[in-house]
C-alpha positions in Angstrom: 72.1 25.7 -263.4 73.9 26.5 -266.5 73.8 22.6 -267.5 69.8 22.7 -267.1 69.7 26.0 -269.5 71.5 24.0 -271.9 69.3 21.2 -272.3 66.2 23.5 -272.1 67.9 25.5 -274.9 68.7 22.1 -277.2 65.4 21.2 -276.6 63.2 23.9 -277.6 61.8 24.8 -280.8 59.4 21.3 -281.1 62.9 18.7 -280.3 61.2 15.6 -279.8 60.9 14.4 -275.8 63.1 11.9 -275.0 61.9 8.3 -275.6 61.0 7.8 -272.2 58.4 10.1 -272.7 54.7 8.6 -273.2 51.2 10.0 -273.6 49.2 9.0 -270.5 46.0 8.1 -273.3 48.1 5.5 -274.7 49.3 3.7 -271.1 45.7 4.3 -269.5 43.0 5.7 -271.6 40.3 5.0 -268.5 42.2 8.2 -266.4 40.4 11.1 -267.1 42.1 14.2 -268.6 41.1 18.1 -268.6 44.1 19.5 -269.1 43.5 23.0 -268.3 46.3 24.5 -269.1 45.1 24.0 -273.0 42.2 25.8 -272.6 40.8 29.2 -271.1 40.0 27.9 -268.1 43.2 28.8 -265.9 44.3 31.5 -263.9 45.9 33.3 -267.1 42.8 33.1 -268.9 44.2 31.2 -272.0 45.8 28.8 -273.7 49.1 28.6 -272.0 52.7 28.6 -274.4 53.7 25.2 -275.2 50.4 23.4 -274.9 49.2 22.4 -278.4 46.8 19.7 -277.6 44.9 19.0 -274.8 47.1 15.7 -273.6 48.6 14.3 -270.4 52.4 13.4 -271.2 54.5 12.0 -268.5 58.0 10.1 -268.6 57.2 6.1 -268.6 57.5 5.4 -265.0 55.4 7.7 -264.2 52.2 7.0 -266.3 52.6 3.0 -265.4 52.7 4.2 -261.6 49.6 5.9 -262.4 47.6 3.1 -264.3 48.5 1.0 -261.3 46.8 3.8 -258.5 44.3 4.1 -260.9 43.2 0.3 -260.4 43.4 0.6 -257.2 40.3 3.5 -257.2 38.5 1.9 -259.9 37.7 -0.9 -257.4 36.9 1.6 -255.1 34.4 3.5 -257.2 36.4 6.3 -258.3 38.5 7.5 -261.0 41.9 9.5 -261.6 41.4 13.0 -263.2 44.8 14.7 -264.3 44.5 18.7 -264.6 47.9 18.8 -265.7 51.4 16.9 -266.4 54.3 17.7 -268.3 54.6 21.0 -268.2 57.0 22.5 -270.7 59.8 25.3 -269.4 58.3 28.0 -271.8 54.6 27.2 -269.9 56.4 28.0 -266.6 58.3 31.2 -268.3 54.3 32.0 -269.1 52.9 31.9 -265.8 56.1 34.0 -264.6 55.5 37.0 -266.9 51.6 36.8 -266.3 52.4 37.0 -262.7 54.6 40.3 -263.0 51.7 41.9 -265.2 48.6 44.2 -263.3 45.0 42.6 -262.5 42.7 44.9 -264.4 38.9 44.5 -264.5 38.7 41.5 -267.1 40.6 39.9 -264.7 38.5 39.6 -261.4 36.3 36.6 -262.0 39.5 34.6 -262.2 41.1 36.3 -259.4 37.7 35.4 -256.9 38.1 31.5 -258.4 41.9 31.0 -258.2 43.7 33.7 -255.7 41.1 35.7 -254.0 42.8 36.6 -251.4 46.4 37.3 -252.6 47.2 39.7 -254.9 48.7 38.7 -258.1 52.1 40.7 -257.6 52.2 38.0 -254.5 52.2 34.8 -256.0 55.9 34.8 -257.0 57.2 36.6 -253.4 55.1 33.6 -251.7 56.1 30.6 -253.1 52.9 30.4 -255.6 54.6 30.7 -259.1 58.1 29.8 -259.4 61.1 30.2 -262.4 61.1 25.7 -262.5 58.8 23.6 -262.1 59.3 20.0 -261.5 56.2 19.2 -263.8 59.4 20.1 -267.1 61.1 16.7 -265.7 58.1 15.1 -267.0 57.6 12.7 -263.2 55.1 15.4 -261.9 51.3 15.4 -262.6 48.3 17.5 -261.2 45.4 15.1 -260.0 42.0 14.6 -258.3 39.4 12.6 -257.8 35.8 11.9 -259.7 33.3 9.4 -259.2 32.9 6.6 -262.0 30.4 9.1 -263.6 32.6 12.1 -263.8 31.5 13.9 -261.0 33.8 15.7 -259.1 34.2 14.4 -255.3 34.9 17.3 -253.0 38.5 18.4 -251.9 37.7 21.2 -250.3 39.5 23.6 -253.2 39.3 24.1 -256.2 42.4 22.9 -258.6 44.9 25.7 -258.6 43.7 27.9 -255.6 46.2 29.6 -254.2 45.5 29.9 -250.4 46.6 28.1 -247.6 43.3 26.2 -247.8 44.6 24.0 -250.8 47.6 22.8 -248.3 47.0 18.4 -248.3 46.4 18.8 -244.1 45.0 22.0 -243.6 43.3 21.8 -240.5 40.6 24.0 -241.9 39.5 21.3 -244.3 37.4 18.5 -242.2 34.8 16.0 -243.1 34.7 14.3 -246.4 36.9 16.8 -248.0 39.7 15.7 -246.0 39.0 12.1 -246.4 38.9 12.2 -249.9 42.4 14.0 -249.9 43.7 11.3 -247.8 42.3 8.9 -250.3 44.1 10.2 -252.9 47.6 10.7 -251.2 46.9 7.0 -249.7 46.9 5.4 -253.2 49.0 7.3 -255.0 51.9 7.0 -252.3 51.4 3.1 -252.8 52.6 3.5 -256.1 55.5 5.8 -255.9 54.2 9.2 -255.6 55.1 12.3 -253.1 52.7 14.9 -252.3 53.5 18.4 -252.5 52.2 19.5 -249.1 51.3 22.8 -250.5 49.2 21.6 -252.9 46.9 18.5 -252.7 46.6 17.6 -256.0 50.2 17.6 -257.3 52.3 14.8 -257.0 55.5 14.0 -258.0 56.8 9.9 -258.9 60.2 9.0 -257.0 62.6 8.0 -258.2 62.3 10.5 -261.3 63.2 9.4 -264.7 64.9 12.7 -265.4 65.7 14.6 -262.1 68.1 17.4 -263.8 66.4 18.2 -266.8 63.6 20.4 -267.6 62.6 19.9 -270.9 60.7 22.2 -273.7 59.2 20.2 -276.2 55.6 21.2 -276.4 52.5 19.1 -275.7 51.7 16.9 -278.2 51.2 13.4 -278.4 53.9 13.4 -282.0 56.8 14.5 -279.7 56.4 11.0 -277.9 56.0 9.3 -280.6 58.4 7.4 -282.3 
């Protein structure tokens, strides 16, 4: 632990990434990016610390692995969408103080669309929010599934719902829902990616350019850039 603080620490303050850092634009500009966590649209309600642009950024391996799912599904009718991918430590740090702060009234229409029925001084105690993240080793993305037009295909949750319903083989979720979350694990295994089982739309490539470190720079597409 102390050798992870110590990277986190030399990196923060806008250090560049790495050079095996990429922006996902620049590997596969036909995967579609709404990178929520750069925007209001998330269960804190704002713009999240770290995120300076709106931009997918993942170490090489990883954003090859996707172009080459993403081929797969384009013959298929279907696109990727990525809600979120390298996520830096002081994003995490975020999410951990929001979690320890009080739902007041500005705060229920987010609570009914993203943890309706947990309360937010639960997300930590059940495994929801955590201190690390794997998305700061830059191998981890959040994903779904749109048609060629944009639409969304159905999952059978919403991105970022905290509930048991948003497990990949919840028995709950049946029909086309399940099928298309089968889909999605299907293809994106055949390239390298694990599942998260508590959450069907985040995936992690193996093996991981940079298992040990999580990193700090912010998001923006100049810290990948030579």
């Amino acid at each position: 632990m102390t050798a992870v603080v110590g990277v986190v620490g030399l990196l923060a303050g806008g250090a560049a990434a790495p050079p095996g850092f990429t922006a996902l634009r620049e590997v596969d500009p036909s995967i579609r990016q709404d990178i929520r966590y750069a925007g209001e649209r998330n269960f804190t309600g704002g713009v999240v610390d770290g995120y300076e642009e709106p931009e997918c950024l993942l170490a090489r391996p990883a954003a090859e692995a996707l172009r080459r799912a993403q081929r797969v599904l384009l013959r298929r009718g279907y696109s990727l969408r990525v809600y979120d991918c390298y996520r830096p430590q002081r994003a995490v740090d975020r999410f951990v103080r929001w979690a320890g702060e009080e739902d007041g009234p500005q705060d229920m229409a987010r609570k009914a669309e993203f943890y309706p029925r947990v309360e937010r001084g639960r997300l930590i105690p059940d495994g929801y929010i955590a201190e690390k993240s794997g998305h700061s080793r830059g191998s981890t993305v959040d994903v779904t599934l749109v048609e060629l037009s944009g639409r969304e295909v159905d999952m059978g949750t919403a991105f970022d719902f905290f509930d048991p319903l948003s497990h990949t083989d919840d028995p709950r979720v049946t029909g086309a829902a399940r099928a298309n979350r089968q889909l999605l694990k299907r293809v994106l295994g055949g390239q390298g990616f694990v599942n998260l089982p508590e959450e069907w739309w985040h995936f992690t490539y193996k093996p991981e350019a940079y298992p040990d470190t999580y990193f700090d720079f912010p998001v923006a597409v100049a810290e990948v850039r030579p």
